[in-house]
Backbone and ligand atoms as CSV (ligand in chain L), in Angstrom:
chain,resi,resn,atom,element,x,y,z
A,1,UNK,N,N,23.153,81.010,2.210
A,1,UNK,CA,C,22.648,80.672,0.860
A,1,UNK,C,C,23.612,81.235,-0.190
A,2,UNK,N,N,24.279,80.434,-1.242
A,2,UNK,CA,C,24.539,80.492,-2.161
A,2,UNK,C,C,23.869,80.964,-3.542
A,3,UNK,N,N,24.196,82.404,-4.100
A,3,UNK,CA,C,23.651,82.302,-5.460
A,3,UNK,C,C,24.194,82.245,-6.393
A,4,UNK,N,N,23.597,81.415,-7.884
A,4,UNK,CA,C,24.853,81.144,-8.399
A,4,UNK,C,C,23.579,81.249,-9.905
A,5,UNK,N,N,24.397,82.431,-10.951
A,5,UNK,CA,C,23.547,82.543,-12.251
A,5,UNK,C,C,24.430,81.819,-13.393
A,6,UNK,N,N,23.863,80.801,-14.207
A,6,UNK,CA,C,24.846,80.894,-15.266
A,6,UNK,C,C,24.427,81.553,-16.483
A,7,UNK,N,N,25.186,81.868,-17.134
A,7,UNK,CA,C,25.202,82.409,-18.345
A,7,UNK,C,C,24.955,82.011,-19.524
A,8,UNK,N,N,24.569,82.303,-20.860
A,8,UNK,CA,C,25.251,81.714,-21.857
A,8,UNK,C,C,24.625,82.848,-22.871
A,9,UNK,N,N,24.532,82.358,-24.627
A,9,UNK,CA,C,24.180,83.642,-25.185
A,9,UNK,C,C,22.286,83.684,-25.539
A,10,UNK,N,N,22.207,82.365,-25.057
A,10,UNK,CA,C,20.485,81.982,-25.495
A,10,UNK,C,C,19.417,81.784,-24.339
A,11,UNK,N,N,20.246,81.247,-23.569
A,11,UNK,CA,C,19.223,80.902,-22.240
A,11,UNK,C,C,18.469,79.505,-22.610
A,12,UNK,N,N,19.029,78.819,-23.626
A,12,UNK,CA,C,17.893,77.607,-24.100
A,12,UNK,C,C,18.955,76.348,-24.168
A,13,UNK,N,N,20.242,76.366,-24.273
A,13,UNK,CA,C,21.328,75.050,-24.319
A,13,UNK,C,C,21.982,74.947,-23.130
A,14,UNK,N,N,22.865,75.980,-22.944
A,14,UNK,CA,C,24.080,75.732,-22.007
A,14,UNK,C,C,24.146,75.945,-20.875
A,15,UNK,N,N,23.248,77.398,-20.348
A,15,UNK,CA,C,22.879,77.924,-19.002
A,15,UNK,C,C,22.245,77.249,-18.574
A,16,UNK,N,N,20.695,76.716,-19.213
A,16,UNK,CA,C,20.105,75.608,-18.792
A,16,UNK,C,C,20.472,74.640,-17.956
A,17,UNK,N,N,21.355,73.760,-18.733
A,17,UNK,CA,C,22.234,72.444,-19.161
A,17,UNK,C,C,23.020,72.602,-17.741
A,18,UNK,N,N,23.865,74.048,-17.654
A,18,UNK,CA,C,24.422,73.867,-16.210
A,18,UNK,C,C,23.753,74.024,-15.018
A,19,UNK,N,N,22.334,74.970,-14.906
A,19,UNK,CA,C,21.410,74.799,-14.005
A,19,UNK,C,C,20.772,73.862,-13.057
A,20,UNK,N,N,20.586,72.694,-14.382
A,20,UNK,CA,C,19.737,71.840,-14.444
A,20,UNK,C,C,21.000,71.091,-13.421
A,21,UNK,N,N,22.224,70.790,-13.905
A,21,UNK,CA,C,23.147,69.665,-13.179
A,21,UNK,C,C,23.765,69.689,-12.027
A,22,UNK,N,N,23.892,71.020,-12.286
A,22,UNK,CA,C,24.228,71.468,-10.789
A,22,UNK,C,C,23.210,71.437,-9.370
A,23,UNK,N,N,21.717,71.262,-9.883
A,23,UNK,CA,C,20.517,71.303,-8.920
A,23,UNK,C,C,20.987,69.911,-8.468
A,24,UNK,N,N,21.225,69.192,-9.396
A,24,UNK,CA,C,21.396,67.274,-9.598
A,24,UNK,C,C,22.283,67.341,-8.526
A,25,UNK,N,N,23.553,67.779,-8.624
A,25,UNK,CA,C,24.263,67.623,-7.907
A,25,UNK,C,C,24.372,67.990,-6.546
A,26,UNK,N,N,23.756,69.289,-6.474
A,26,UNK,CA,C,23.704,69.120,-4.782
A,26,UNK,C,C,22.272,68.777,-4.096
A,27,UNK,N,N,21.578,68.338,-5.120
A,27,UNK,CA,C,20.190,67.666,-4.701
A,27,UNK,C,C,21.181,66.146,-3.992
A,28,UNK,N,N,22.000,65.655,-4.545
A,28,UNK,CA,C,22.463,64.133,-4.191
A,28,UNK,C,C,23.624,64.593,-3.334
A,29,UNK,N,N,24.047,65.594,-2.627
A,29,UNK,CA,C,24.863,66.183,-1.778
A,29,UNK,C,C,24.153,66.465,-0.814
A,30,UNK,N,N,22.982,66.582,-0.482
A,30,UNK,CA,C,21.523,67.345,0.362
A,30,UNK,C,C,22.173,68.522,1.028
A,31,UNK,N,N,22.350,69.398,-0.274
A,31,UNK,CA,C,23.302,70.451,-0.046
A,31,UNK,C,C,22.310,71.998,-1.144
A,32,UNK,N,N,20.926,71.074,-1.554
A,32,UNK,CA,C,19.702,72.330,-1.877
A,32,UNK,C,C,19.665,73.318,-1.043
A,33,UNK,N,N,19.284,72.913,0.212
A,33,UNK,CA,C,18.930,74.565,0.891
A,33,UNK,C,C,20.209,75.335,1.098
A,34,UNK,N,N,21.109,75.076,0.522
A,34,UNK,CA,C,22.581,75.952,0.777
A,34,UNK,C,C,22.599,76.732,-0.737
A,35,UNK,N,N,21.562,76.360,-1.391
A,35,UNK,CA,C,21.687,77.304,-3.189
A,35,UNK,C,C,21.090,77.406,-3.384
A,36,UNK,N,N,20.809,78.564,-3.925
A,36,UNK,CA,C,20.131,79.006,-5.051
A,36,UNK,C,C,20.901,79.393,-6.791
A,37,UNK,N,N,20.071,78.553,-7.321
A,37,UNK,CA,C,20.872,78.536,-8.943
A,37,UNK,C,C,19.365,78.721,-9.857
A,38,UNK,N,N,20.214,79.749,-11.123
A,38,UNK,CA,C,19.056,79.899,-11.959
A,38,UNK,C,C,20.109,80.254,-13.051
A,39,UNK,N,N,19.874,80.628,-14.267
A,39,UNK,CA,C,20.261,80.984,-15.479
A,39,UNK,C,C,19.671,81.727,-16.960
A,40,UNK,N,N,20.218,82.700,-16.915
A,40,UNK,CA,C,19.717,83.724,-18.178
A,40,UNK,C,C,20.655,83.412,-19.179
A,41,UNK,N,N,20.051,84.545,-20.301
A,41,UNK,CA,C,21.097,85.178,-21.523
A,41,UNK,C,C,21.615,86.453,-21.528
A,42,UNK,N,N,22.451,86.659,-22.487
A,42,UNK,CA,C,22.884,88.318,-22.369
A,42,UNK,C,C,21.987,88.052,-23.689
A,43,UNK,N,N,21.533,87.854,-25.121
A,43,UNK,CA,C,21.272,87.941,-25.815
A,43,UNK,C,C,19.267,88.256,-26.003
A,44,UNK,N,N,18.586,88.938,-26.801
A,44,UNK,CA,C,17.172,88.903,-26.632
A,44,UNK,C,C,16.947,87.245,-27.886
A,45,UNK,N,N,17.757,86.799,-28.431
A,45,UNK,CA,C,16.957,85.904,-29.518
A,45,UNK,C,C,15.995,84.861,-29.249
A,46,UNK,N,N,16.644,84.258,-27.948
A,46,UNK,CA,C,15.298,82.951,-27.599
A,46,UNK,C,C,14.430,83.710,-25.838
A,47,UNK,N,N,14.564,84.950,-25.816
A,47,UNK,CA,C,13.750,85.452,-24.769
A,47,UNK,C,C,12.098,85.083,-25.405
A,48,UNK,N,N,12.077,83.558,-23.899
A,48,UNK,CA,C,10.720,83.264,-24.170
A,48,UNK,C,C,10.444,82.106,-24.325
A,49,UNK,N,N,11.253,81.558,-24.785
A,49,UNK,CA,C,11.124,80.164,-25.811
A,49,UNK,C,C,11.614,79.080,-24.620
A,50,UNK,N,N,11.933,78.421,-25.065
A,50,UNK,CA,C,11.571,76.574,-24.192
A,50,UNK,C,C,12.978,76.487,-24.045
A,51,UNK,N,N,13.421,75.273,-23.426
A,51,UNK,CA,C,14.766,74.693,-23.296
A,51,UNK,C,C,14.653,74.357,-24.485
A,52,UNK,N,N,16.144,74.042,-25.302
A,52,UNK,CA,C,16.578,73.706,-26.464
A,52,UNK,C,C,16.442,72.060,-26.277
A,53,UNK,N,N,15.587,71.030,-27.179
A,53,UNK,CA,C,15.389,69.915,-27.424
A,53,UNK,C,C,16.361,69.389,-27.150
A,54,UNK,N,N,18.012,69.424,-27.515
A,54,UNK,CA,C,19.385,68.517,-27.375
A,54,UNK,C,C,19.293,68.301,-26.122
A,55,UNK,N,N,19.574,69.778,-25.344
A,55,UNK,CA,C,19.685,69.770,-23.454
A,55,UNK,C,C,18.359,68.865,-23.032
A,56,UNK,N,N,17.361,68.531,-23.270
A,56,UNK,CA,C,16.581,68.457,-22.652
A,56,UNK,C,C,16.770,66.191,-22.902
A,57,UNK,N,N,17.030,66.271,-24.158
A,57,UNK,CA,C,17.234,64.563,-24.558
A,57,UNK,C,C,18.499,64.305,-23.563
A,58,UNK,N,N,19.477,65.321,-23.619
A,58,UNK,CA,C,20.385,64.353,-23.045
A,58,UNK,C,C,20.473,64.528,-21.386
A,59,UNK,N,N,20.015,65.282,-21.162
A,59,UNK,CA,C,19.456,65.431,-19.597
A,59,UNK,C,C,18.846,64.037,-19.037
A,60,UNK,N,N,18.047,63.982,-20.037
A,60,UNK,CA,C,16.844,63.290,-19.890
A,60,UNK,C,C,17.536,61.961,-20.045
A,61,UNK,N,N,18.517,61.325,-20.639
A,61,UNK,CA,C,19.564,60.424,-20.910
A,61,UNK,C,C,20.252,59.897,-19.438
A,62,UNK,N,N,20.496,61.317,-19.090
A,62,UNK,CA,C,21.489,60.973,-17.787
A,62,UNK,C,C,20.759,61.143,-16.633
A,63,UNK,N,N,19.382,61.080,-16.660
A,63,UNK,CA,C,18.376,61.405,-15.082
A,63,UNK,C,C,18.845,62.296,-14.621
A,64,UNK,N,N,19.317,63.577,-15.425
A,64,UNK,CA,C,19.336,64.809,-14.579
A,64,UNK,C,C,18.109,65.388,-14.872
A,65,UNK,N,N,16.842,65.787,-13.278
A,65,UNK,CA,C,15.551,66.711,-14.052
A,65,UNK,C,C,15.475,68.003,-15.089
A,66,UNK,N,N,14.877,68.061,-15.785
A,66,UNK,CA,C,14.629,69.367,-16.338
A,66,UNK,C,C,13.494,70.065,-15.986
A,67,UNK,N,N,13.472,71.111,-15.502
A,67,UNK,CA,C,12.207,72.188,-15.537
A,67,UNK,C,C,11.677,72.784,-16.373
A,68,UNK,N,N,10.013,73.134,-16.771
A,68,UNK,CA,C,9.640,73.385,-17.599
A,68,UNK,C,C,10.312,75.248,-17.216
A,69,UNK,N,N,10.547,75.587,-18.228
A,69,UNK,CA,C,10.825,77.045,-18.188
A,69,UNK,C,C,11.318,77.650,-19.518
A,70,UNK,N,N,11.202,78.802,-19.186
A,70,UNK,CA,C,11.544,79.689,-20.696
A,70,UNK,C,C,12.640,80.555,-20.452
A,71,UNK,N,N,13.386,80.933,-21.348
A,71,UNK,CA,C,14.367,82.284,-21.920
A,71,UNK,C,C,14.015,82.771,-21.097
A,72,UNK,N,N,14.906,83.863,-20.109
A,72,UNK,CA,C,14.894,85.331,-19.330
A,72,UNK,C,C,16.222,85.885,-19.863
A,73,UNK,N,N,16.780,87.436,-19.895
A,73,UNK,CA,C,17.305,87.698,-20.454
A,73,UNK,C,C,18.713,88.275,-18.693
A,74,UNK,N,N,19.698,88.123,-18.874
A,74,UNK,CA,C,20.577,88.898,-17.056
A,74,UNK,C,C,20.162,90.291,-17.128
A,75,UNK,N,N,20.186,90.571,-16.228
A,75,UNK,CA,C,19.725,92.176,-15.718
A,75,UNK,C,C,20.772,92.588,-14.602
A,76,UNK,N,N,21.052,93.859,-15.358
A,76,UNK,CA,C,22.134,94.665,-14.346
A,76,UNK,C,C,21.947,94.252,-13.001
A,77,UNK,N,N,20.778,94.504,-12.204
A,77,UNK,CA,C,20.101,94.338,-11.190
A,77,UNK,C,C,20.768,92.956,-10.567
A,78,UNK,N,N,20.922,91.933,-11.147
A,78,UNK,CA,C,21.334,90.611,-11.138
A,78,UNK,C,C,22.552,90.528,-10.219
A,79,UNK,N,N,23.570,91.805,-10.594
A,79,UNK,CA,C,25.052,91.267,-10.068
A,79,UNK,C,C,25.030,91.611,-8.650
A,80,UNK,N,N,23.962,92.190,-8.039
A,80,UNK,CA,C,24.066,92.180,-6.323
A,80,UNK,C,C,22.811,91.352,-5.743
A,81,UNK,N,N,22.136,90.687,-6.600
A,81,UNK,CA,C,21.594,89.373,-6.294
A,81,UNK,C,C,22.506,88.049,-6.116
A,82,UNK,N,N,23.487,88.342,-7.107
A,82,UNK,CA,C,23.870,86.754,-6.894
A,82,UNK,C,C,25.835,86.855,-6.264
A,83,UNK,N,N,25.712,85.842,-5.484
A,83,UNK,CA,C,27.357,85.631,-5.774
A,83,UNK,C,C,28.150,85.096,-6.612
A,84,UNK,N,N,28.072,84.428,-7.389
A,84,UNK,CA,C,28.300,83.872,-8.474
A,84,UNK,C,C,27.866,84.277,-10.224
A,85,UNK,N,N,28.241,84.634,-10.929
A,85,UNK,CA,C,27.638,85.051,-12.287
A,85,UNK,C,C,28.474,83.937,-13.388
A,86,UNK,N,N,28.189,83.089,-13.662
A,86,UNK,CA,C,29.051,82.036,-14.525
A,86,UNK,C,C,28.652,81.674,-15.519
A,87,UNK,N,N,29.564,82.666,-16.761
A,87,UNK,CA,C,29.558,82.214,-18.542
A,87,UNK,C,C,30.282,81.060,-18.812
A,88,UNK,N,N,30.090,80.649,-20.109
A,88,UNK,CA,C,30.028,79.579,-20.537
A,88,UNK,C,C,31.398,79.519,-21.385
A,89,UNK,N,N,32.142,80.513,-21.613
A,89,UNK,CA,C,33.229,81.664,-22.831
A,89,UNK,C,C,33.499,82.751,-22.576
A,90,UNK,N,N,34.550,83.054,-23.396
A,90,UNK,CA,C,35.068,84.511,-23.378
A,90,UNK,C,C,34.017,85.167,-23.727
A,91,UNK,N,N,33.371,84.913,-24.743
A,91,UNK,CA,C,32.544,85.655,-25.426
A,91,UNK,C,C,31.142,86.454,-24.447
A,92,UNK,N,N,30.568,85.065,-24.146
A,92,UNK,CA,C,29.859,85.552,-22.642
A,92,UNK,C,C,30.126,86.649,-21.621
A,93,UNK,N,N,31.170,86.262,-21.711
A,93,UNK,CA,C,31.772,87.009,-20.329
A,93,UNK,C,C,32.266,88.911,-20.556
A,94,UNK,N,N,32.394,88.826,-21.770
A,94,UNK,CA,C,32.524,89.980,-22.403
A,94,UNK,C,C,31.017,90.772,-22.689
A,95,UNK,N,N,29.743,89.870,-22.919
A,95,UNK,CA,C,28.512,90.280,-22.774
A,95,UNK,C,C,27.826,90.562,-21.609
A,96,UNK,N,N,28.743,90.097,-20.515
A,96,UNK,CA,C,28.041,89.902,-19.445
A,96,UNK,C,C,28.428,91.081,-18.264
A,97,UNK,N,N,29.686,91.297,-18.617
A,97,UNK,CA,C,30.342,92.568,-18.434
A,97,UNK,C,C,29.453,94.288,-18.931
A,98,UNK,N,N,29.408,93.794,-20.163
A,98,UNK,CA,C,28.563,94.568,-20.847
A,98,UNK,C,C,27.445,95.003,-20.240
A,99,UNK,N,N,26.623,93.796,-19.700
A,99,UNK,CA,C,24.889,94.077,-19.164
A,99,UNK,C,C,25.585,94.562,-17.531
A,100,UNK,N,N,26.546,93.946,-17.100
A,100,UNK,CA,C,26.154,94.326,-15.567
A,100,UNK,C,C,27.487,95.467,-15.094
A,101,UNK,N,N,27.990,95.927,-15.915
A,101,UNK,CA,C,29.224,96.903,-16.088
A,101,UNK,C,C,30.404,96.382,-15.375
A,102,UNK,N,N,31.623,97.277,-14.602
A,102,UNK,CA,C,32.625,96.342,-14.048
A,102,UNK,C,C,31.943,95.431,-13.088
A,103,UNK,N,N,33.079,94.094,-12.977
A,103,UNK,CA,C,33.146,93.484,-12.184
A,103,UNK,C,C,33.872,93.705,-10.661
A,104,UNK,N,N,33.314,94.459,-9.759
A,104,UNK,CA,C,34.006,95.294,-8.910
A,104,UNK,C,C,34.035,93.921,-8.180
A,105,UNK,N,N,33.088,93.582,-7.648
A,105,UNK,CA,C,33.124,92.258,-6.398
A,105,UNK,C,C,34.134,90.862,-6.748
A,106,UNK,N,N,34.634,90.585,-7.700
A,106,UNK,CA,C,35.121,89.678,-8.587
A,106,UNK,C,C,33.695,88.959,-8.683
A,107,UNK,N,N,32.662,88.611,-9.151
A,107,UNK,CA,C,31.522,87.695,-9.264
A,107,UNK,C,C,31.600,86.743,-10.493
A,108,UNK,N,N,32.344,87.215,-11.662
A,108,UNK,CA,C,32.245,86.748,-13.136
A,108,UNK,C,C,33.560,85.580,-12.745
A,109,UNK,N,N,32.897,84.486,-13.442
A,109,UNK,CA,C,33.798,83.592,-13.821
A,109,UNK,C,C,33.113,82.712,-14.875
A,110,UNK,N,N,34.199,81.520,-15.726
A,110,UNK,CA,C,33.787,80.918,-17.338
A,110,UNK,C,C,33.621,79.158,-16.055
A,111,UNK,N,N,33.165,79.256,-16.444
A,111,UNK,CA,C,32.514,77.708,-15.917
A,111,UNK,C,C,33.482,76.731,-15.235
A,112,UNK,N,N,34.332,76.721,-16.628
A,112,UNK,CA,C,36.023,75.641,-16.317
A,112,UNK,C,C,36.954,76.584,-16.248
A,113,UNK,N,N,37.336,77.650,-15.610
A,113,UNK,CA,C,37.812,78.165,-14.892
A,113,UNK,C,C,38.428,77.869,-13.638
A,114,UNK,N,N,36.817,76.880,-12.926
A,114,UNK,CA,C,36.760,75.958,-11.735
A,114,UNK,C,C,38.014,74.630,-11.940
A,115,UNK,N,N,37.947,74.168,-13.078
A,115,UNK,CA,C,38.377,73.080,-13.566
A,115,UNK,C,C,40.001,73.227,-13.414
A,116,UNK,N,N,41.034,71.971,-13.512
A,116,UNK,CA,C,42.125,72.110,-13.565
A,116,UNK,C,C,42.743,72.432,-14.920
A,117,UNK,N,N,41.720,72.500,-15.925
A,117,UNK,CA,C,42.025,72.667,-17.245
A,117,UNK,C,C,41.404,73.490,-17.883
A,118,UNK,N,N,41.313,74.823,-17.551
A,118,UNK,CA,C,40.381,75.974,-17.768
A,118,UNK,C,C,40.115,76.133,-19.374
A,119,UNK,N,N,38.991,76.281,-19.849
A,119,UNK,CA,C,38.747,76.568,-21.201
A,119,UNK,C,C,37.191,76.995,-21.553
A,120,UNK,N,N,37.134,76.522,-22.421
A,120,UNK,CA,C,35.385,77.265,-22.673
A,120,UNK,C,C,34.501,76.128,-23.596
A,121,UNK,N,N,33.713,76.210,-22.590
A,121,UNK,CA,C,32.434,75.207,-22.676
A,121,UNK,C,C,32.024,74.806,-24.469
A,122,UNK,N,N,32.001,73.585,-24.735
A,122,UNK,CA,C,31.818,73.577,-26.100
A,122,UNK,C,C,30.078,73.958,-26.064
A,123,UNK,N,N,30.361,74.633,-27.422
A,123,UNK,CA,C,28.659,75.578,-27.674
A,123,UNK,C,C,28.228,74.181,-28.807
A,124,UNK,N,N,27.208,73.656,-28.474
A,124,UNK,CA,C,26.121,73.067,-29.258
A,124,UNK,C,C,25.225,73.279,-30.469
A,125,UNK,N,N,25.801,74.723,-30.105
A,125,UNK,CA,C,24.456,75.758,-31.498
A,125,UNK,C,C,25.048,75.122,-33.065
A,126,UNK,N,N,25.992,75.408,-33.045
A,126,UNK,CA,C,26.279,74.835,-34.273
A,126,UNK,C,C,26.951,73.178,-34.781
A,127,UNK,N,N,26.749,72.847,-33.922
A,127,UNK,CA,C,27.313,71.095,-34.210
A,127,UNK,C,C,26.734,70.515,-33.684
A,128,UNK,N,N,25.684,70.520,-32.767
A,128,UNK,CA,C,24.675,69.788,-32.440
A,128,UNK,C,C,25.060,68.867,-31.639
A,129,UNK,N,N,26.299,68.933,-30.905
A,129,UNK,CA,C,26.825,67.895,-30.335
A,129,UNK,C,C,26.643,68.369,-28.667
A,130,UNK,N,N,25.679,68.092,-28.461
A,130,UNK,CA,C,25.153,67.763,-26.605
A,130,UNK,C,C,25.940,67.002,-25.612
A,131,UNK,N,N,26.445,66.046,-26.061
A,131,UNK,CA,C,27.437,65.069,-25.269
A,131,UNK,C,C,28.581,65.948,-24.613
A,132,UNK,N,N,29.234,66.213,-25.625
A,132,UNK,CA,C,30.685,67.107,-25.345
A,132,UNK,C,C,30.254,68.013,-24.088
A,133,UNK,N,N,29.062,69.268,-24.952
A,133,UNK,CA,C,28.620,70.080,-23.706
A,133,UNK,C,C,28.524,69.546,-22.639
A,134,UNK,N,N,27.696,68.448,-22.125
A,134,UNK,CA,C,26.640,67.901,-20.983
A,134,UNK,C,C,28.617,67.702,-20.483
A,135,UNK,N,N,29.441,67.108,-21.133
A,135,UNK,CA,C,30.815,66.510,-20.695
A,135,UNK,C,C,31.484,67.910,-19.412
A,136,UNK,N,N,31.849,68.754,-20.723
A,136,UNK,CA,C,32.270,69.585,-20.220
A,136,UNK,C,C,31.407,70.482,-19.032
A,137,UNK,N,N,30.648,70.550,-19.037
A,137,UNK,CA,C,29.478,71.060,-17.929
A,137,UNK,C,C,29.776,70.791,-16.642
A,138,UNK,N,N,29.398,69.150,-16.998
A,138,UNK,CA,C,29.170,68.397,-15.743
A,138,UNK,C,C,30.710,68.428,-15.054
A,139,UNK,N,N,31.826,68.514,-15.632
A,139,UNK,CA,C,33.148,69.190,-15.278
A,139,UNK,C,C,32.783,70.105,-14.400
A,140,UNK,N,N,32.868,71.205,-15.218
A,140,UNK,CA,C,32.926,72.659,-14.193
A,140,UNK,C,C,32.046,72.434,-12.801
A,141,UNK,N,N,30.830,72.072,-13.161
A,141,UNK,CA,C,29.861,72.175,-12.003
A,141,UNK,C,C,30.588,71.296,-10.791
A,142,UNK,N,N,31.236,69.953,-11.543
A,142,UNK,CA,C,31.695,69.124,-10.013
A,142,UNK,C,C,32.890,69.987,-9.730
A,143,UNK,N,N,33.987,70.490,-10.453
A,143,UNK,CA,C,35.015,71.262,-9.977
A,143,UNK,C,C,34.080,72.304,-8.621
A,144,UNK,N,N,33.401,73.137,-9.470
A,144,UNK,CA,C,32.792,74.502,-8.441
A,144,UNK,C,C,32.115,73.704,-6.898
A,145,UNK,N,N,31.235,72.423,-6.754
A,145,UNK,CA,C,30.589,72.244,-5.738
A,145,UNK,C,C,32.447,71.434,-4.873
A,146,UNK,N,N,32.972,71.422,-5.526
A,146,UNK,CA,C,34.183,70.653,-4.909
A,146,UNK,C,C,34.699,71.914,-4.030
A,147,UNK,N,N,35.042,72.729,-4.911
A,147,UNK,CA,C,36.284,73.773,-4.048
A,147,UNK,C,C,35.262,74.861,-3.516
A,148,UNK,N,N,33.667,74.614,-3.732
A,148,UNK,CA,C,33.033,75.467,-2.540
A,148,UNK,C,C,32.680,74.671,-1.303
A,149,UNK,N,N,32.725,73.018,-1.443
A,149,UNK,CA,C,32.743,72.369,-0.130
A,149,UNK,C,C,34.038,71.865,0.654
A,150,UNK,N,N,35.083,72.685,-0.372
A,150,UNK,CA,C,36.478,72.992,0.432
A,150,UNK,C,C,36.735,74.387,1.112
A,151,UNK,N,N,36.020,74.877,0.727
A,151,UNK,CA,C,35.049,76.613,1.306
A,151,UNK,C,C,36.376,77.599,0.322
A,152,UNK,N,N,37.234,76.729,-0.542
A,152,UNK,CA,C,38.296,77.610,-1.562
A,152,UNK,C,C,37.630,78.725,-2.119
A,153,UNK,N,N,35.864,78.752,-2.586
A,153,UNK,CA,C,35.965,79.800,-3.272
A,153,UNK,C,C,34.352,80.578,-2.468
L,1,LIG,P1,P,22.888,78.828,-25.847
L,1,LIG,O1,O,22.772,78.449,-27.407
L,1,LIG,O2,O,23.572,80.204,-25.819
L,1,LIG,O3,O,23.741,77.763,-25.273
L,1,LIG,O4,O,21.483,78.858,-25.302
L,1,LIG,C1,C,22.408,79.352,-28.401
L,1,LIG,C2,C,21.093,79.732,-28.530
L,1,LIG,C3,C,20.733,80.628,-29.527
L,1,LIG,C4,C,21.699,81.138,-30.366
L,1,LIG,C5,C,23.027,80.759,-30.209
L,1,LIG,C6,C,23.394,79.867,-29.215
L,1,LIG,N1,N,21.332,82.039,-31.406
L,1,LIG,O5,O,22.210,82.424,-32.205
L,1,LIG,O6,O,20.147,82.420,-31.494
C-alpha cells in the first residue's frame, strides 16, 4: 500500500483537487487497493469548512467524484504515516517542513516535480481560475502514477 498526502495552504482547492484525481485515476487503473491518498493544510483558516465551490464545479465538469469532506489541518505525526507528502509550491513545502521538521526519509515533493517540466501548481485563490489548476494537477498526478507504475519512484 501506497500513501500519498497532498498538501496545499487551505485544504479546500488544490489538495482536494489532487486527491480527488488521483483516486480517478487509479480507480480507472484498478490500481485502488495499492493507495491510499488523502489531503490536508499546513494553514488553520478553512480547518472545517467544505471543498472550495471552483474544485468541486470543475471536478464535477470532468466526472472526476468528489467527496463530501472538510478542512483537516497535516500533523507532525503524518510524516511516518505516509510515503509520499506532496505540496502544491515552494511555499507549501516550506510550511510543510515547518509542521513535520526535516525531511530525513526524502518524503516531500511539489506535485510537478513528477512532471518533465517541474514548477508550481497554479493557486486558484486569487484568480479564480480552476481550469489551469485542474490542468496542471491532472499533470503531476499522471506524471506520479506513471513513474510509480515504472516502480522509478
Ligand atoms: P488552497 O486555497 O490552499 O488551494 O485550499 C486557499 C484556501 C484558503 C486560502 C488561500 C488559499 N486563504 O488564504 O484562506
Amino acid at each position: 500500500m501506497i500513501k500519498v498526502m497532498f498538501v496545499c495552504l487551505g485544504n479546500i482547492c488544490r489538495s482536494p483537487m489532487a486527491e480527488f484525481v488521483l483516486k480517478d485515476l487509479v480507480r480507472k487503473e484498478h490500481l485502488s487497493d495499492e493507495f491510499y491518498i488523502c489531503s490536508s493544510a499546513t494553514s488553520n483558516e478553512e480547518i472545517g469548512n467544505g471543498v472550495h465551490f471552483g474544485t468541486i464545479r470543475k471536478l464535477s465538469q470532468m466526472n472526476v467524484p468528489v467527496e463530501n469532506r472538510v478542512a483537516v489541518k497535516l500533523k507532525k505525526e503524518d510524516y511516518e504515516k505516509y510515503d509520499y507528502i506532496i505540496g502544491m509550491e515552494d511555499y507549501n513545502v516550506k510550511n510543510i517542513i515547518r509542521i513535520i521538521g526535516n525531511d530525513v526519509d526524502n518524503k516531500v515533493y511539489k506535485l510537478l516535480d513528477f512532471s518533465d517540466n517541474p514548477r508550481d501548481i497554479a493557486d486558484p485563490w486569487y484568480t479564480g481560475n480552476f481550469d489551469k489548476t485542474y490542468e496542471d494537477i491532472l499533470e503531476g498526478c499522471k506524471c506520479f502514477l506513471k513513474k510509480y507504475c515504472k516502480s522509478e519512484i
